[in-house]
N, C-alpha and C positions, 0 to 999 in steps of 0.2 A: 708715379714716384719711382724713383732709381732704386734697381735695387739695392746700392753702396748707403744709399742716406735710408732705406727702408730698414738695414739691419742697424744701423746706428740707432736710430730711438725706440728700436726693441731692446739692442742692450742699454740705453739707458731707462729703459720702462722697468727692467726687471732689479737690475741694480737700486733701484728707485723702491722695488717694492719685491725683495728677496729675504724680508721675514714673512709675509702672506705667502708668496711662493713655495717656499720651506717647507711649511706648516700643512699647503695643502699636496704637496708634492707626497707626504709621508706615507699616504698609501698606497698612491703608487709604487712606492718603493716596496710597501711590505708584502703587496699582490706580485707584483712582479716576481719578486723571490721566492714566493710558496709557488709558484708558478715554476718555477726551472723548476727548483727543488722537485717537486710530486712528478714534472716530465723528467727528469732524471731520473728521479725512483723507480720509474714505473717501468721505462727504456731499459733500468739496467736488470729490472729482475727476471724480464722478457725474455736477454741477451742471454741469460744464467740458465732459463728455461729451455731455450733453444741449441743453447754450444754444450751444457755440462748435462742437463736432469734428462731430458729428451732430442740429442742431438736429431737432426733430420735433412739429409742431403736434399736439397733442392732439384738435383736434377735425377733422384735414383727413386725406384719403388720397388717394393717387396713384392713380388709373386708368390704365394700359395695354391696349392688343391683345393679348387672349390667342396666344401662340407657340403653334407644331405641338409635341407631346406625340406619346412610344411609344402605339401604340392609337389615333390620333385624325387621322381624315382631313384636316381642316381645322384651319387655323392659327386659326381667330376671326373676329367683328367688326373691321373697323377703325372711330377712335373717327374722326366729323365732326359738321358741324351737327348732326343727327338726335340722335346721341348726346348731345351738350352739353342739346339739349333734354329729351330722355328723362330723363339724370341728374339735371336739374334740377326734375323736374315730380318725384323723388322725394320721399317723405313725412321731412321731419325736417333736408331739406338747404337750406342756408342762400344759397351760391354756386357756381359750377361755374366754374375758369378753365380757360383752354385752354393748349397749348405746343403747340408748331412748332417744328418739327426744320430747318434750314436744308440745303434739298438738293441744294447745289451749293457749289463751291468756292472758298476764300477766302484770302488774305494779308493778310501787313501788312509795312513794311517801316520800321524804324527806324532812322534817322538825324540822330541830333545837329546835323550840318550845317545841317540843313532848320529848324533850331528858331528860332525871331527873336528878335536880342535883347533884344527887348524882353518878350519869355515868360522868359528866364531871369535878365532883372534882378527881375520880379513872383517868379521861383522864389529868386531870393538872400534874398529878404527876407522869405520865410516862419520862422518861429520855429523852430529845428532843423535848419536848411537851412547847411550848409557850405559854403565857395568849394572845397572837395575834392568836394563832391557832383555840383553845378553843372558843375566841368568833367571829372567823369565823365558828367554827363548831353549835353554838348557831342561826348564822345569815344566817345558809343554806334553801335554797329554791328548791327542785330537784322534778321533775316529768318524772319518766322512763318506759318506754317499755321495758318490760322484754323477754328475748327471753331466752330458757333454755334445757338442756338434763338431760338426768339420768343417771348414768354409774356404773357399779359396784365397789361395797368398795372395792373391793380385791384390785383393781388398782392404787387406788389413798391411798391405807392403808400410805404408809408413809409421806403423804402430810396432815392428820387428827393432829393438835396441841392445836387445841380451841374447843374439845368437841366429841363426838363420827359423827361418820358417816354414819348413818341407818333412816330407816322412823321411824318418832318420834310417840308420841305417839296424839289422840284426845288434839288440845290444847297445844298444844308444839312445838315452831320457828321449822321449815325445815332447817337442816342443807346444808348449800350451802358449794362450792367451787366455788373461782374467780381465773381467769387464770393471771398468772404469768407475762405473757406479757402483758396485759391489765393492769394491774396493776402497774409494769415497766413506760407503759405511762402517767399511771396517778399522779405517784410519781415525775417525772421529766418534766410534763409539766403542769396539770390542775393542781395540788395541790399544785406547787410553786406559781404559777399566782393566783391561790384565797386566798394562806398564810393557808391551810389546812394541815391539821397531814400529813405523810406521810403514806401507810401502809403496814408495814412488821408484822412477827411474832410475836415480841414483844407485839403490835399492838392488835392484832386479842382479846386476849382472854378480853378485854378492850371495847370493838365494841360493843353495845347494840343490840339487836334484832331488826330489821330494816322492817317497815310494808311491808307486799306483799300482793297484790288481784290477785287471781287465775280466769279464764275464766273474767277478765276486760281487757278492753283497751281505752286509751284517743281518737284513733286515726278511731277502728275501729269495728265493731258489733261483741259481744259477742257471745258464744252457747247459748244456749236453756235455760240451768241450771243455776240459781243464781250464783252469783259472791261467792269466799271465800274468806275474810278477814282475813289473818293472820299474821304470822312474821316467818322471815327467821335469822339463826343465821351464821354467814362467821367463817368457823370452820378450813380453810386453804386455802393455796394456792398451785396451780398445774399447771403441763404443761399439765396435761391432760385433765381439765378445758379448757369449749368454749371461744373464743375470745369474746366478747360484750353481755356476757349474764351470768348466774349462771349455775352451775351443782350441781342437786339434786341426793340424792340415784337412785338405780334404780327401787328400790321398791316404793318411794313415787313417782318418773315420770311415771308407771306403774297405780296405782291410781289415780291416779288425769285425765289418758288417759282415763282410762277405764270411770269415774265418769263423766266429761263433751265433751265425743268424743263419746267411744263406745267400746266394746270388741275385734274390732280389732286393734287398734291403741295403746289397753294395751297387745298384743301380736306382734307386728310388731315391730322389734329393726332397728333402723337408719343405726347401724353399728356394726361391730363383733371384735374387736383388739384377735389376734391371736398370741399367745406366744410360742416359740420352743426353747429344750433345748439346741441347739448352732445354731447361724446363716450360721451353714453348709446345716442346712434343709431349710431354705428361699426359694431358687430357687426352689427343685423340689415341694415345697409344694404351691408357688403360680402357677405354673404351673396347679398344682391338683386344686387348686381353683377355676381359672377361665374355666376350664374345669366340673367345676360344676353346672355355671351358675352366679359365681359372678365376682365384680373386685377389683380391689386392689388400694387402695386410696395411692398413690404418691404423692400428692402435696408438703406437706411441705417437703417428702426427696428431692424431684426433685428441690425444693428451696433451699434448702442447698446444696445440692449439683453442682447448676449454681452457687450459692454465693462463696459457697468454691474454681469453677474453675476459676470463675474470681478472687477472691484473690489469688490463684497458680499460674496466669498464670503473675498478676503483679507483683509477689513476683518472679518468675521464670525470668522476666524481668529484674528487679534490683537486683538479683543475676549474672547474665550474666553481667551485666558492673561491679560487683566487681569482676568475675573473670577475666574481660579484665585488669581491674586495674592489677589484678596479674600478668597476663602475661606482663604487660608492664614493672612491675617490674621485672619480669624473664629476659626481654631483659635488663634490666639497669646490674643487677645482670649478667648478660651473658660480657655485657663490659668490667663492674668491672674486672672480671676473666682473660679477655682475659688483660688486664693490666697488671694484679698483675702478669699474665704467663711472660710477657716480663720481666719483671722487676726480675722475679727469674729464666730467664732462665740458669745463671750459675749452679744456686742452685741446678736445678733439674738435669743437667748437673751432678754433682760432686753425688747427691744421685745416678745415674744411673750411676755412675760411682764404685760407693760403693756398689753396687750391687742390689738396690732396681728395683724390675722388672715395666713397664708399668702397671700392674694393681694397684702395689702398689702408684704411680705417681696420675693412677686415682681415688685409693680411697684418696688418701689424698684431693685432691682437691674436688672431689663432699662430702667428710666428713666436709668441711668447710663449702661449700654450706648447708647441711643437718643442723650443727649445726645453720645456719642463718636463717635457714627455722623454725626448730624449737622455737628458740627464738622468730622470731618477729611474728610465726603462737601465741604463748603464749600471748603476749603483746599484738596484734591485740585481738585476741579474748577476752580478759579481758580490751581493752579500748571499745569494741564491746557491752558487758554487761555491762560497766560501763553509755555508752551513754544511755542503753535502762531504767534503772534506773532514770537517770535523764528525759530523758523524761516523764516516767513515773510521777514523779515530777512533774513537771512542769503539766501536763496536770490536776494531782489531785491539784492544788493548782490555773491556771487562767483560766480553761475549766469551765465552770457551766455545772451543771446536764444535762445528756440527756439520751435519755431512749439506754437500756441496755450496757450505759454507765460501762466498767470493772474497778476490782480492778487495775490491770494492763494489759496494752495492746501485752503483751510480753508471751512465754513459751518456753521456751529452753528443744528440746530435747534433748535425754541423748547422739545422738550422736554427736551430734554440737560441743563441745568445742573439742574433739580428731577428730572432720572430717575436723573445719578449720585448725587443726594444722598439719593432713597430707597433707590437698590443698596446705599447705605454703613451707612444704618440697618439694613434688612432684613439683609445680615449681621451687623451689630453683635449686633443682635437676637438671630439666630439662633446666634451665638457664646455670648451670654451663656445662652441658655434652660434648655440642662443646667444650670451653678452654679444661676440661678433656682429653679430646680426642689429642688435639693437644699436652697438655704438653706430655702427653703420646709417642705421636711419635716422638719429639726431639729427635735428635741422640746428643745422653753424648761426642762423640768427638768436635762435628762442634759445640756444645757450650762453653765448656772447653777454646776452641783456640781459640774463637770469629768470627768464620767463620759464 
């Protein structure tokens, strides 16, 4: 049979019988769309997990000093110049920054009083900025413990928006970075409850110089050397920023080691971040690593990646019952068939009698099937995205802030709308093959005669 006359009496088979169709078509549809739905869900909290909670460069890794170990005399190498050179003269590695650990002790102390007003007429007139904000930013009172590293400008170059990134000169704010996530927390929890600014980029270049004392603390005995008196200026925000403390150049954490600790503590780096030009080299280059005497700081991938498996593995869950859904529409879709066979078996009788062969018998019927699968794999998928949309709604409009709270909760990969719409054929399909098969083997006599 042609295939021009093969699609003509599929559509009139179905136009002929597009209330049974309908009917069993509906769960395909409803499977289909819990199906994007939960792979949307699932993809986008991954995404959230990956870029916002625990970002992790793909092609970078952390080097640390290997710690003392049960069985093992010696604690390691510590990482310094020698090292940075060493790791860099490795095969397939791209750059090598350093971090400094600041090792000695710091405050800060916040008071509103000190702020001039002419910082918080420039703070009135930022967009989002309240006269409630403003004079809680006047009525603040904060005494902190500062904890802090150094790390190299290369690294954090595109996180710098509010001023340069290097050690300043005799007499001039320390440029810091504040960590992204810390921040995150404090915009959606501390800074709603006390009615304070929020602080994003915009933000930043607004932010007055904020006093710092170097080698002070409220809490606990300082070095040897006087205290420094200065001011730190917040010149961006980064994920490569410490959680609960600032990051300084690595030239001014260098300085200030060396000035109240000693000459080894401005030579001893914390840690090594290790950059290669594809994460083809990852594996055998920590291998070469820790066979040199250091280790390899996994924490936050191994975080992200238990967080990413338990989202996979609920998302892998509530995928499984849409595709049960499916198949239960594959057996409704299977009945439908085996009906609509009785009901035409004269029909197929007199086409098998007109010379149309068994296979043509069976494309016509699994082509019905195909075009039901198609249809409501399209409608399913697009009331699929339709729901996550409104969710998404709904969630930005009676959810309140919470920290790294997204724009939306959803990302659709590029294969998801063509993968649920072959899921829906493929059972359709596999619904209809039994009828298929049967109308197929009708003999065109004993139906003709009514035997």
């Amino acid at each position: 049979m042609k295939t021009k006359k093969l699609i003509r009496i599929i559509s009139q088979n179905l136009r002929r019988n597009r209330k049974n169709m309908v009917f069993s078509s509906i769960g395909i549809v409803v499977g289909i769309s819990s199906f994007v739905f939960f792979i949307a869900l699932g993809t986008g909290i991954k995404h959230v997990v990956a870029t916002e909670i625990f970002p992790v460069a793909a092609n970078r890794v952390q080097v640390v000093p290997r710690t003392a170990q049960f069985g093992s005399l010696a604690a390691g190498r510590i990482i310094d110049d020698d090292t940075l050179t060493e790791l860099g003269a490795l095969p397939g590695v791209k750059a090598v920054y350093a971090r400094m650990r600041l090792s000695f002790l710091a405050t800060s102390t916040l008071d509103g009083r000190d702020i001039s007003p002419t910082a918080l007429s420039l703070l009135s007139k930022i967009p989002g900025i309240t006269p409630q904000m403003v004079g809680a930013v006047k009525n603040i009172r904060m005494y902190l413990e500062i904890m802090g590293t150094g790390v190299d400008p290369r690294l954090v170059a595109d996180d710098i928006i509010a001023g340069e990134f290097k050690d300043p000169p005799e007499g001039q704010p320390i440029p810091v970075l504040l960590s992204r996530r810390m921040i995150e927390i404090y915009n959606t929890s501390f800074a709603m409850i006390r009615s304070l600014p929020q602080i994003n980029e915009m933000v930043l270049p607004f932010i007055p110089p904020i006093p710092l004392s170097l080698n002070k603390s409220f809490i606990s005995r300082s070095h040897g050397r006087k205290p420094i008196n200065t001011k730190m200026k917040i010149v961006g925000l980064s994920h490569q920023a410490i959680m609960g403390g600032i990051t300084v150049p690595l030239e001014t954490a260098r300085k200030y080691n060396r000035m109240f600790v000693g000459e080894q503590a401005a030579r001893t780096y914390s840690a090594a971040i290790v950059e290669v030009n594809s994460s083809d080299f990852l594996g055998p280059i920590q291998e070469t690593i820790k066979k040199l005497g250091y280790d390899i700081d996994l924490s936050e991938r191994r975080m992200a990646e238990s967080i990413g498996l338990i989202v996979t593995l609920v998302t892998l869950g509530f995928t499984l019952i849409s595709l049960i859904i499916v198949g239960i529409a594959a057996v409704s879709i299977a009945h439908t068939f085996f009906m609509i066979i009785y009901e035409r078996k004269r029909e197929i009788g007199l086409l098998r009698a007109m010379g149309a062969t068994r296979a043509d018998i069976r494309r016509i019927i699994l082509g019905e099937a195909s075009f039901v699968g198609v249809v409501g794999g399209i409608i399913g998928a697009g009331l699929g995205i339709l729901i996550c949309i409104l969710v998404d709604l709904v969630v930005a409009k009676f959810l309140p802030d919470f920290p790294f709270k997204p724009e939306t909760f959803f990302t659709y990969p590029t294969w998801l709308f063509f993968g649920a719409i072959s899921f829906a054929v493929c059972f359709c399909v596999l619904g209809a093959f039994f009828p298929a098969h049967r109308a197929a083997s009708l003999d065109p006599a004993s139906t003709l005669t009514g035997r």
